[in-house]
N, C-alpha and C positions, 0 to 999 in steps of 0.2 A: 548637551545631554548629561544625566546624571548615572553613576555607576559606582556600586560599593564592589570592590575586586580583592577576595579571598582567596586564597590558592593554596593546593597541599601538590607539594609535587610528587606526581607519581606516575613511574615510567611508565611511557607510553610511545606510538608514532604517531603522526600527525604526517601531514602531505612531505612526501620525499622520505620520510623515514624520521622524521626531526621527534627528538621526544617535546611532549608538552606538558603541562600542570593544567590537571583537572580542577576545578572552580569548585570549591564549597560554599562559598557565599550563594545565593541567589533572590533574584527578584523574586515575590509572591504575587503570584498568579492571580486573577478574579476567584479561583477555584482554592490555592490553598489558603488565601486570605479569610474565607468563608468556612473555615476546619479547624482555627485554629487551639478548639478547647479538646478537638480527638487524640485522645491516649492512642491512637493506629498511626502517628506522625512519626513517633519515635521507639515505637514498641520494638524491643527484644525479651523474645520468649521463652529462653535463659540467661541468665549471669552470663558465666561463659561459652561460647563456644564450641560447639560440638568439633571434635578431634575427627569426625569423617560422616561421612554419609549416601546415602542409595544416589541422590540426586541432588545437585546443587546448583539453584537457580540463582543467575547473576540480573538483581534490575527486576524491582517491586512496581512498575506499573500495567498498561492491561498487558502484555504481552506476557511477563513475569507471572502475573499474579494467575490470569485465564489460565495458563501453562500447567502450572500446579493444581489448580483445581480440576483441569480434565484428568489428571495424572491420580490425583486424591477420591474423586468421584467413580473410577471406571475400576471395571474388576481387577482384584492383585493390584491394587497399591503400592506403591513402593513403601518399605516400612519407615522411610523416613527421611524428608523432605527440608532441606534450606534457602531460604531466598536472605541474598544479599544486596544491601540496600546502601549506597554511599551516601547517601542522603536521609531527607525525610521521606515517608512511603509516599510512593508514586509524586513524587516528584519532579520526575520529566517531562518529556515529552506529553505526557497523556494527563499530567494537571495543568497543562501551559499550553493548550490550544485554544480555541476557539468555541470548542463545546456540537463541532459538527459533528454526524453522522450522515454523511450527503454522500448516496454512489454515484458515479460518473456515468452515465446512460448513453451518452453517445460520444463525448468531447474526445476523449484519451484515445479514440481507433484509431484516429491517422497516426498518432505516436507510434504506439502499440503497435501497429500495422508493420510499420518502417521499423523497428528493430526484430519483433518476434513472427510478425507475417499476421494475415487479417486473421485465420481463423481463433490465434491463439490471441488476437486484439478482443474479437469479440468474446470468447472464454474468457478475459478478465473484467469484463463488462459487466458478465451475468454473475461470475463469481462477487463483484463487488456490491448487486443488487440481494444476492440470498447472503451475504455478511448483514448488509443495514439489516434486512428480515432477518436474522437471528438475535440480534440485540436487540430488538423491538420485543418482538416472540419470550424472549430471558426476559426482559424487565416487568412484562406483562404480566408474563407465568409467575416470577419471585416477587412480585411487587415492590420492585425496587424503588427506595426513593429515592429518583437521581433528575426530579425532574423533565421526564422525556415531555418531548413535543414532538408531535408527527402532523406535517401538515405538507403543503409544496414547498417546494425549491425553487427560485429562479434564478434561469444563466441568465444573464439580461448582458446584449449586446449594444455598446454607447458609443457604435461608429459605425456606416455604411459598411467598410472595409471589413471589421468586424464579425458585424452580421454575416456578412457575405461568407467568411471565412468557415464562421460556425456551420450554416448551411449548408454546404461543400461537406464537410465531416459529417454531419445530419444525413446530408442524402445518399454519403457513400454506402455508411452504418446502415441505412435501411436496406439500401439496394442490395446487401450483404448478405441481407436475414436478419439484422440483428432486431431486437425488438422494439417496436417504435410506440407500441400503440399508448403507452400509458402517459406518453410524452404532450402536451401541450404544446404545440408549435404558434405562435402568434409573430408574424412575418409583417404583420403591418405596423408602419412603428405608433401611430396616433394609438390604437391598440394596446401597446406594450408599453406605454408613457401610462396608460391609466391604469393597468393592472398591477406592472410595479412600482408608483407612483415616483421614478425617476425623468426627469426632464432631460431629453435627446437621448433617453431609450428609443432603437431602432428595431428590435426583436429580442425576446424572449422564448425559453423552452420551459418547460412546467412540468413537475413531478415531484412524487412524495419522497421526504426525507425526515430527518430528525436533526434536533439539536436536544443534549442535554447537559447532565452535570457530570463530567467521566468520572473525577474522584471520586466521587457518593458509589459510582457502578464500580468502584475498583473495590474501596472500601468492603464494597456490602460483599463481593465475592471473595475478598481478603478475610472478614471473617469468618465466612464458612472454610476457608483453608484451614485458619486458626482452629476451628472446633475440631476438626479431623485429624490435627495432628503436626500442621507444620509449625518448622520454627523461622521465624523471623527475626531477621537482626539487621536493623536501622542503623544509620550512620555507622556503617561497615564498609568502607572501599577495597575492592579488589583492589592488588596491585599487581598478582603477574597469575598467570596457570601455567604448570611446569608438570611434566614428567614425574610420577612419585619416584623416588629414588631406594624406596623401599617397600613398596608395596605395585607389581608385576600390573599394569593396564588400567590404575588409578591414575588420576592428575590430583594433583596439589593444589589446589586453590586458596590463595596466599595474601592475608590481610593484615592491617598494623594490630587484629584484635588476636589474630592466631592464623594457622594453618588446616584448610576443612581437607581430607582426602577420600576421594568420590569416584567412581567407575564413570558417571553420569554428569556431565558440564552441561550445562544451556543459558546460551548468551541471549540477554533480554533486554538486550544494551543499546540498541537502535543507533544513534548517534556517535555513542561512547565506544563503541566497539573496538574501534584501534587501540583503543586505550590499553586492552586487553589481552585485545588479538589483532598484534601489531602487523600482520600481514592481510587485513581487510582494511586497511587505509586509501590503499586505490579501489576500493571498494562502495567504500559508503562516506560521502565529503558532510562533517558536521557543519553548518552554518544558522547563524542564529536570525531568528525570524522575530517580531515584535507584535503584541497583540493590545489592542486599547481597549479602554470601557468606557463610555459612552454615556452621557446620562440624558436622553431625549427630553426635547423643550414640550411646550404642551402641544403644539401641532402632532406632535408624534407622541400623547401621551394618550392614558385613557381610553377611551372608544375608536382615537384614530391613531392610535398604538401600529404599530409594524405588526402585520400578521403571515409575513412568510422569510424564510431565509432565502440568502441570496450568494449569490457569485457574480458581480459584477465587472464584466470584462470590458477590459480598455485596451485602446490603440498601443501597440508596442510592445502586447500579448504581456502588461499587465493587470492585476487584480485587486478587488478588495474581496472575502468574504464578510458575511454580514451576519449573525444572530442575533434576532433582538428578544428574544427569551420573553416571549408572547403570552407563556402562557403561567410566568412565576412575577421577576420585580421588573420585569419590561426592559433592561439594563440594558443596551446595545454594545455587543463585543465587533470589534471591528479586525481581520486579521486577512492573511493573504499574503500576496506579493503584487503590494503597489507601489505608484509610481514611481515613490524615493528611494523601492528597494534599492537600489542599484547605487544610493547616499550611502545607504546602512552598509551593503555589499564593501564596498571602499574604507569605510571608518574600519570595518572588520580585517580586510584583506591587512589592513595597513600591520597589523599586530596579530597574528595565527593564531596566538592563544585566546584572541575574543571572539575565535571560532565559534571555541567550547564554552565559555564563559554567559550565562544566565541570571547574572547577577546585573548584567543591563537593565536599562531603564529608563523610559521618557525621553526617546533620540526623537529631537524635534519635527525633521524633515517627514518621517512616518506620521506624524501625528498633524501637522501641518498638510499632510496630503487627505486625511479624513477629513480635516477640519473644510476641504475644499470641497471634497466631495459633500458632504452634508450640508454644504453653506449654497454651492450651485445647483445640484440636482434634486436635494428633496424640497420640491415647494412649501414655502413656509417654515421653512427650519428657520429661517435667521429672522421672521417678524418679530420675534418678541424681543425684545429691551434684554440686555445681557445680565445674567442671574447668577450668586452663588450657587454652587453646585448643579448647575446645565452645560452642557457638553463634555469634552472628554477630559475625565480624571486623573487616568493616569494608562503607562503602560507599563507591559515587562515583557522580557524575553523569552522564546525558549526553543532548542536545539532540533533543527530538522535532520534527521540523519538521509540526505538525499543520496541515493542508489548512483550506481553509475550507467546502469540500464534501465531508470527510469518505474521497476517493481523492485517488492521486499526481495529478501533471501531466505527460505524456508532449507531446512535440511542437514545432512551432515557435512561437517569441516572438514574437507579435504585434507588428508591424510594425517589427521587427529581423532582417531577411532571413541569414539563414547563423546567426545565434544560436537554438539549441535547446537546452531541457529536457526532466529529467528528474527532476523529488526533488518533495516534498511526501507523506512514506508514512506520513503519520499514525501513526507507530510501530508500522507492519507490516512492515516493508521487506521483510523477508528473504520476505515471502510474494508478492513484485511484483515484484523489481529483477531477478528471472533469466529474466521472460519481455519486462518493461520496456526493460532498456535494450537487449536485442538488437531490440526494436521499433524503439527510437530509432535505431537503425542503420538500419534496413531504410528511415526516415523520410529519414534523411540521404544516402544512396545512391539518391535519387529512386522509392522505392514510395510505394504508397499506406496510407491508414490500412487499407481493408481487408487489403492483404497484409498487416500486422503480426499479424494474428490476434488483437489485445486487444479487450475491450470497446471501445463505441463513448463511455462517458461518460470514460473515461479522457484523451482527448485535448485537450490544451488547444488551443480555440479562440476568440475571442473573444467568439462567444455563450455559450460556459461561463462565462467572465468575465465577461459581462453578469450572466448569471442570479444568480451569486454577489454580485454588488453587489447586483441588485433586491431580494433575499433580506436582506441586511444591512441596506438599508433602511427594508424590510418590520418586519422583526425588532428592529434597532435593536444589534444585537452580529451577532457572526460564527458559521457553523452549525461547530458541532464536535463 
């Protein structure tokens, strides 16, 4: 594999308490590769500095940016708004995915079920179906162009065992209450081989979802922040939030470019979070996941183009996801947890700081694993004679901040008064962050957890944080 490794060191915790060096290098994404003439990569919207302010947002992607915007949009304002950007804008997590927008309709109950109990399994079910329906809804209403596609989704199951398993979760969900009816269920597998044109599809489930461009959706709402008022300042790493030592229930928020001092912290840091706030390490494990692009031969070009997204699930619970951007340059992004994961997991564990590290790129065994999948299951992929520029181009990395209980953390920091979170999306973001952080708003405006409308296990409290420790202990590793 290949990997440019940059590093600024800045204290932080990592597993056990270890500090680690945050990566300033990074691989570019399908998404920031395609941005590269935006003046919003590196914008700061002063010279220096602001010496303090009402609110100080840490982490310019959807979580950051949505954040500020429901904060800039809804009555009383804060008069004055920072988001901190270590990087280029939105640069993590939310330029370096896959480009889903898929809720999970039935799969996550049994999880869900076993840590939080069925009914608050199925509350995140519905919760994750009206998040897709609000991004749909905003890009519709703003006419954003960020490329959306709404069309089905297929789970597609590529083992008896499999199938079987999904099923079992499928009828328990229903048997629940939970909603089934939009669901495509196709249980024959001759069926499910031609619908989602994979060979030794055994079943499939069906529903609408989306894939788009998130940076374009971050972008477009970054500028309306911008017009309202906020400042922005790119390539600005936190390095610590402290106690102001002179101003009575401020924190310090402390960078190599200055010191902001704030009533109001919100960490928008998803992965990075220990970095910050060294005591959410047992909290949220950064691990780097890898995404490829795709360039479809003619069988899948043109009229017999892919025209749905996918989840492709394999023996050994794992995955590919699939976007083939159906309805812009046809490009298939390929991302997930498949079957090499567990190569990439090992090369990583091997050295801790390539936890955090996104500067990765083109680790062979992940791309070797698509290249199997596209070469055995879609008929007709490998007829045609080998072509410059047909099949997979390139990859790059980018940071899952996985939960230790499996949902985000919404809410306040335990006994750090005016600092609130919001990140830990277990690599769903885009299916939580558009009903999440406008919760967190409503949190920080003085409502209650009920006005937010989220489920109730979403909220960090410290009895969640207990139960997560007792669980670890129990267990002896972390639930993931």
């Amino acid at each position: 594999m290949s990997s440019t490794q940059s590093t600024a060191q800045i204290a932080g915790s990592g597993e056990g308490g270890k500090a680690f060096p945050i990566p300033q290098g990074m691989s570019l994404s399908y998404w920031l590769q395609g941005v590269r003439a935006s003046p919003l990569l590196d914008h700061r919207t002063t010279e220096q500095l602001s010496k303090s302010a009402e609110v100080v947002i840490i982490g310019s992607g959807m979580t950051g940016t949505l954040t500020a915007y429901e904060l800039l949009t809804r009555p009383n304002p804060p008069k004055s708004i920072v988001i901190l950007e270590a990087r280029e804008m939105c640069s993590g997590a939310t330029g370096r995915n896959a480009g889903h927008c898929k809720p999970d309709q039935y799969r996550g109950f049994a999880k869900y079920s076993e840590l939080f109990g069925a009914d608050q399994a199925k509350k995140v079910l519905e919760h994750q179906f009206k998040t897709w329906t609000r991004v749909v809804d905003y890009v519709r209403k703003e006419n954003v162009a960020c490329d959306l596609w709404v069309g089905d989704t297929l789970d597609v199951a590529m083992s008896k065992e499999v199938a079987s398993q999904l099923a079992a979760v499928y009828n328990d969900y229903k048997a629940y209450g939970g909603k089934v009816d939009h669901i495509n269920y196709i249980s024959d597998s001759a069926e499910a081989e031609k619908v989602s044109r994979l060979k030794g599809a055994q079943a499939l489930w069906a529903w609408k979802a989306s894939t788009l461009y998130p940076w374009k959706l971050v972008a477009h709402l970054m500028k309306a922040c911008l017009a309202k008022g906020l400042n922005l300042h790119t390539w600005t790493p936190v390095t610590s939030v402290s106690a102001s030592p002179s101003i009575p229930a401020f924190w310090d928020v402390i960078t190599p470019r200055g010191t902001i001092s704030t009533p109001t912290v919100v960490y928008a840091t998803n992965a990075y979070t220990s970095s910050v706030l060294p005591s959410f390490a047992k909290y949220i494990q950064p691990t780097a996941h890898m995404c490829d692009k795709v360039v479809p031969p003619r069988a899948y070009a043109g009229s017999r183009a892919l025209q749905n997204s996918y989840n492709v699930r394999m023996p050994g619970g794992t995955s590919y996801s699939i976007n083939p951007r159906s309805n812009t340059d046809g490009i298939i992004l390929f991302g997930g947890n498949n079957p090499n994961q567990a190569l990439l997991k090992a090369y990583l564990d091997a050295d801790p700081n390539r936890l955090f590290d996104d500067s990765l790129s083109n680790f062979k065994p992940i791309t070797d694993a698509v290249r199997d999948l596209t070469s055995t299951a879609f008929e007709g992929w490998s007829d045609d004679a080998p072509a410059a520029g047909i099949g997979p181009e390139y990859s790059w990395s980018g940071i899952l901040g996985q939960s230790a209980d499996a949902l985000p953390f919404v809410g306040k920091v335990p006994d750090h008064p005016g600092q609130w979170i919001c990140a830990g999306f277990h690599g769903h973001g885009m299916v939580h962050i558009f009903n999440c952080a406008p919760g967190l708003v409503t949190l920080i405006q003085g409502g209650t957890w009920a006005d937010t409308g989220l489920p109730e296990c979403l909220e960090l409290t410290p009895e969640r944080l207990a139960k997560i420790n007792e669980r670890a202990n129990n267990v002896g590793k972390r639930v993931v």
